[in-house]
Every structure is written in C-alpha cells, then in structure tokens.
Backbone as a ProteinNet text record, in pm:
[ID]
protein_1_A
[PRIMARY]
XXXXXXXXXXXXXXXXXXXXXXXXXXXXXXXXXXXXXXXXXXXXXXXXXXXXXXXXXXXXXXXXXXXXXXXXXXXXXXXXXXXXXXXXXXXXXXXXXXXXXXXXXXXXXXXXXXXX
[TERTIARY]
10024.9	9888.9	9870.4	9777.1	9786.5	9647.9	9680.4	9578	9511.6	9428.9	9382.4	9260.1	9319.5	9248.9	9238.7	9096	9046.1	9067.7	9146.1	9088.2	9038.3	8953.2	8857	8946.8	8981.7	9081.1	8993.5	8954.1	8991.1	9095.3	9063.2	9162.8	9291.6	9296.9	9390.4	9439	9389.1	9482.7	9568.2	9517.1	9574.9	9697.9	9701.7	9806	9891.6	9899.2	10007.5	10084.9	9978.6	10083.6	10176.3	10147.1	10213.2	10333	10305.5	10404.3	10494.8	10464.7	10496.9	10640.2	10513.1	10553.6	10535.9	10451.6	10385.2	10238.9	10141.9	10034	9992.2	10030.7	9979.9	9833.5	9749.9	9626.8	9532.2	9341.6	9254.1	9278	9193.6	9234.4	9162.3	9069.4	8952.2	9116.5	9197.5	9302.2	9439.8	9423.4	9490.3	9461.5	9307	9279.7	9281.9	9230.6	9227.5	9320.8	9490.7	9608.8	9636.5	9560	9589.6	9503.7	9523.1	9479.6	9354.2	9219.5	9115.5	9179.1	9110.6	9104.9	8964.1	8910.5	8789.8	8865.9	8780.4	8805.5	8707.7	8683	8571.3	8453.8	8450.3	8296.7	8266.1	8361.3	8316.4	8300.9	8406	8372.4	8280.4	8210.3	8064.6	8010.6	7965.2	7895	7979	8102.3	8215	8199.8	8184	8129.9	8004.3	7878	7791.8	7741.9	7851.2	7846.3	7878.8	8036.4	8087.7	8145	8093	8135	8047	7897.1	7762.3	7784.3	7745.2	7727.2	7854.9	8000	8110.5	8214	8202.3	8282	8464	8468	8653.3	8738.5	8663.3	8746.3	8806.9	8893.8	8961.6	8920.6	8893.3	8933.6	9070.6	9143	9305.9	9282.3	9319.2	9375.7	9550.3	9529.5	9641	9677.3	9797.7	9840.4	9869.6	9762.2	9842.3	9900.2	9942.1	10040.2	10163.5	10196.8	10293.8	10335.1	10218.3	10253.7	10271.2	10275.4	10338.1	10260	10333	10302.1	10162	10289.8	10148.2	10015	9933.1	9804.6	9771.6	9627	9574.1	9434.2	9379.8	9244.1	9189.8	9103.7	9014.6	8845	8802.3	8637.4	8585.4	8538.3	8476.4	8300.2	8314.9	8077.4	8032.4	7961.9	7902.3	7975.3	8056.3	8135.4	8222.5	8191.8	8332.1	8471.1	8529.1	8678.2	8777.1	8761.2	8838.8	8977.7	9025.2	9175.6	9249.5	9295	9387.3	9533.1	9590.4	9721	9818.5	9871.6	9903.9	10103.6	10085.6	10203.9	10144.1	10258.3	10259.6	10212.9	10147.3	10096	10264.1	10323.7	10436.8	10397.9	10373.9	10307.8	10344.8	10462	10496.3	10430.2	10298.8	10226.1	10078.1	10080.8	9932.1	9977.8	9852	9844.3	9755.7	9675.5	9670.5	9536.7	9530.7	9412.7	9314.2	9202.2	9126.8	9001	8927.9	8834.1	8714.4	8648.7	8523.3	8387.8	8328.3	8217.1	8076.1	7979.7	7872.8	7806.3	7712.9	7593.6	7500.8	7375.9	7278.4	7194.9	7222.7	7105.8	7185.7	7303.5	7358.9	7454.3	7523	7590.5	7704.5	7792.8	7940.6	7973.1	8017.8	7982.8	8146	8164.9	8258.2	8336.9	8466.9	8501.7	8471.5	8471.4	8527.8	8594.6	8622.5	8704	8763.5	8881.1	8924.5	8853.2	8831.6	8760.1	8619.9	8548.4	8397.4	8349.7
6561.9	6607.5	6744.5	6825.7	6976.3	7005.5	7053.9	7115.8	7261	7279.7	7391.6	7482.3	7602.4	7689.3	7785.8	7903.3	7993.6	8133.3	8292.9	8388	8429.6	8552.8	8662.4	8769.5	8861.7	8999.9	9117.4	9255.6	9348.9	9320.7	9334.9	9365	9412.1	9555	9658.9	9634.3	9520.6	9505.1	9384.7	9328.4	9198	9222.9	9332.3	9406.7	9468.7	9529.3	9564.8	9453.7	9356.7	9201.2	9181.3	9205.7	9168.6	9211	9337.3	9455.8	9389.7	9406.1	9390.4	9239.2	9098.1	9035.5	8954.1	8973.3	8916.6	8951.7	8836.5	8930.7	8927.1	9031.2	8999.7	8996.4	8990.4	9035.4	9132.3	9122.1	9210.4	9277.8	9363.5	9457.9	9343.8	9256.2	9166.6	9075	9042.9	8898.8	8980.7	9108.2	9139.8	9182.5	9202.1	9219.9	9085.8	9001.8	8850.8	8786.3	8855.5	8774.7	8664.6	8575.2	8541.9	8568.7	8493.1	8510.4	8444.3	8481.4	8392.6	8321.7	8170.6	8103	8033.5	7955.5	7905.7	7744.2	7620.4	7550.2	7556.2	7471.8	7487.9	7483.3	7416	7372.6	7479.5	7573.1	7674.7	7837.5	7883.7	7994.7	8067.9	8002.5	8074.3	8154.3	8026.9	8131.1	8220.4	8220.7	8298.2	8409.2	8454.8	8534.4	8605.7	8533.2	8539.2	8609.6	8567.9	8644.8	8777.6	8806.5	8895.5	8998.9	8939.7	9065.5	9078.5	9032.4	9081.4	9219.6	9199.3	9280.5	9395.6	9313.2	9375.4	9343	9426.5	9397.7	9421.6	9428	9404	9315.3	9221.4	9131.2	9026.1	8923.7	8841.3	8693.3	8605.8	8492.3	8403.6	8394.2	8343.5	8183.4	8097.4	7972.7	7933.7	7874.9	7855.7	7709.2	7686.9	7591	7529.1	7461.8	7508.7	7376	7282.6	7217.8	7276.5	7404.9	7477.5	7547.1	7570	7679.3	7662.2	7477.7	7440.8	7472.7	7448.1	7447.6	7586	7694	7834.5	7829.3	7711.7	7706.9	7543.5	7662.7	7544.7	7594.8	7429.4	7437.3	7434	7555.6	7583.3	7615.9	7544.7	7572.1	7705.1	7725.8	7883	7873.4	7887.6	7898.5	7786.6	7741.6	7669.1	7526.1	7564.8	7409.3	7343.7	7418.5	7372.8	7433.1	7370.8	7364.6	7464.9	7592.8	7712.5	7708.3	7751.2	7746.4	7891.3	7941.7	8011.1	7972.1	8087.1	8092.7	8185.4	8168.6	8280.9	8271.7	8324.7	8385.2	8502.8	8545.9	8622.4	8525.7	8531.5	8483.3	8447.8	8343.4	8337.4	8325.7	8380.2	8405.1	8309.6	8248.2	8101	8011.1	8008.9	7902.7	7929.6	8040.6	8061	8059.6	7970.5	7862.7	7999.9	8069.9	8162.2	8246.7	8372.9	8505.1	8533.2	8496.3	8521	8626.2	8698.9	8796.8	8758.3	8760.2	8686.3	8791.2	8787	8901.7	8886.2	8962	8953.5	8933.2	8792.5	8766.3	8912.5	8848.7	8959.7	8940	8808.6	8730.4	8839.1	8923	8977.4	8911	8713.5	8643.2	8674.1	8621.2	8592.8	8463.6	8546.4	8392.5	8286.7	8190.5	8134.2	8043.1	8014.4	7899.3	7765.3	7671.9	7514.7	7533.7	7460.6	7457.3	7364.2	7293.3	7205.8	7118	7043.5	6985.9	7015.5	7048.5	7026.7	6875.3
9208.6	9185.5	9249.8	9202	9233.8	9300	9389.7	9470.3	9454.8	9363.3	9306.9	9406.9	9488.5	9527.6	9439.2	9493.9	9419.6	9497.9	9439	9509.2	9420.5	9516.1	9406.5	9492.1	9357.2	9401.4	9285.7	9284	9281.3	9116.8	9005.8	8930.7	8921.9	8985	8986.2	9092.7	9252.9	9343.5	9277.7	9214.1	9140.2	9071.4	9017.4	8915.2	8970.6	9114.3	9175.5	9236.3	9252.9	9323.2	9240	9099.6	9022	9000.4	8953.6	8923.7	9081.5	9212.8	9350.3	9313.2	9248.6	9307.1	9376.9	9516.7	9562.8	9637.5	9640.6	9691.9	9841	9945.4	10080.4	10125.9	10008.3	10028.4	10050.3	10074.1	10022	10189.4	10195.8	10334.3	10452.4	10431.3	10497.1	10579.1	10429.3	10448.4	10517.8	10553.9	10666.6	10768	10814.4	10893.5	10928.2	10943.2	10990.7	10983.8	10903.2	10980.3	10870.3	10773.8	10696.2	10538.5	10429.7	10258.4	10273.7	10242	10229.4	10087.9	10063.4	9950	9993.5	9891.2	9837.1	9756.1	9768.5	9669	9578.1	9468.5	9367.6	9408.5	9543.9	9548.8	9650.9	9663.4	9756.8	9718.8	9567	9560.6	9508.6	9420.3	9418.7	9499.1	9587.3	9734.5	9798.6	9801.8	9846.6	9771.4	9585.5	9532.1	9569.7	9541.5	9604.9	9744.1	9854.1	9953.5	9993.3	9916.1	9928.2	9833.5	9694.8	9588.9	9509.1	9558.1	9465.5	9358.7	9283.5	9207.3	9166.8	9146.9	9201.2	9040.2	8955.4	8850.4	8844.4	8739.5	8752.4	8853.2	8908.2	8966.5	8927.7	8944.8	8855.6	8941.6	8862.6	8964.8	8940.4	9048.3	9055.9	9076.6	9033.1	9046.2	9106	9197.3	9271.9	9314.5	9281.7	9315.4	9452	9543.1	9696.1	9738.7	9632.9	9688.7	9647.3	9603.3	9632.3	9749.2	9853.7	9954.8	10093.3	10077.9	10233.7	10307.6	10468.7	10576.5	10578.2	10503.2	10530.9	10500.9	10448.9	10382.9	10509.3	10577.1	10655	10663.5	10633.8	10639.9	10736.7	10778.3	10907.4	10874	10976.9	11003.7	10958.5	10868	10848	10844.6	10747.2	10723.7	10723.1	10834.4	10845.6	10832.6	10900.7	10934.9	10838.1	10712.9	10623.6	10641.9	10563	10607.2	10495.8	10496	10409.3	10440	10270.6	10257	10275.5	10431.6	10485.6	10448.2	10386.2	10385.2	10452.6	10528.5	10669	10636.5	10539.1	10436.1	10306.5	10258.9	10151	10027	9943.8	9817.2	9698	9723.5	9592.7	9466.2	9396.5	9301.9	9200	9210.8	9177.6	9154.8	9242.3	9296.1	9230.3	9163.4	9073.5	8940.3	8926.3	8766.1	8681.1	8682.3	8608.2	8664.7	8614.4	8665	8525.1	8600.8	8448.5	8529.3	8433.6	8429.1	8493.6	8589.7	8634.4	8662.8	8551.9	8485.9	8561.3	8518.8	8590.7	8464.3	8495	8369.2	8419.1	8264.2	8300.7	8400.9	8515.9	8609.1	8755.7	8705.4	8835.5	8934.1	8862.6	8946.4	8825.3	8942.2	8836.8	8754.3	8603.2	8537.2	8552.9	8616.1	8655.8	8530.8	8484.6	8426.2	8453.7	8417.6	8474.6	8557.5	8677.9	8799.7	8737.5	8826.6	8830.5	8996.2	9025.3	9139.9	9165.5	9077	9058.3	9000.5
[MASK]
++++++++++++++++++++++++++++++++++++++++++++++++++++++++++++++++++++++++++++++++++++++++++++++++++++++++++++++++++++

C-alpha cells in the first residue's frame, strides 16, 4: 500500500530536478535541513499559507513508502504531524507532477488526492 505525500514546487525548479535527476529542494527545504511534504488533508492550507496567489507551480505526488528511513513525521502547525524528508528527493518515488492553477476565487484549484 502506498503512502501518498504532496509537494508544491515552482515549475521551472521542478524541471531542473528533472533534467538534474534529483530534487534537493525549495531554498525554505534547505534552509531547514530537510524537503517539506504535506499529506492530503494538509496541503491546501500548506498552499494557502505559503504560495497565495503564486502561479506556475506544480503539485508532485509522491510515493513515501518509497523513501525509507529519510521521511519522518514531525510536529509542525499546530500540532500536526508534517512529512520531512531529510534526503535528496529519488525521483523514483514520485507517482506524477501535475499543474496546480489559481481559480478565479484566487485559491489553487487542487485534483482528487488520494487520502481525502
């Protein structure tokens, strides 16, 4: 069974992971030492909080019962429990990157999750 986390990246940083390989993350997920992730019931507000009104970003689906030991869940906002990955991103381990747009209400309009 697959454990599906969420990032929000920057398009064009998304596209050098690629081209790269792998992704070490946004400048925030190296200053703090590891990858922010989000599960479903969390990245909204994770949007919401931090990329208001912020187009060309992608949202990534990730597999993190691929990424082992390096992915641990720690206390972040308000007492829930966020998915840190304190490794390089194997890109192995993401199920796919899709386009995550801004309706005309100014939020991002999200797919179906998987774990909603």
């Amino acid at each position: 069974m697959s454990q599906i986390i969420y990032k929000i990246a920057p398009e064009a940083m998304w596209r050098e992971a690629e081209r790269s390989g792998r992704f070490t993350g946004a400048p925030i997920d190296i200053a703090d030492g590891f990858i922010h992730f989000s599960t479903a019931a969390q990245v909204r507000e994770t949007a919401a909080r931090h990329f208001t009104g912020q187009t060309d970003l992608l949202l990534i689906a990730v597999d993190g019962a691929q990424l082992g030991e390096a992915l641990k869940y720690e206390v972040s906002r308000g007492g829930a429990l966020f998915p840190h990955l304190y490794a390089p991103l194997d890109l192995d381990a993401v199920l796919w990157a899709r386009p995550l747009p801004l309706g005309g209400d100014g939020r991002h309009q999200f797919p179906m999750l998987e774990g909603e």
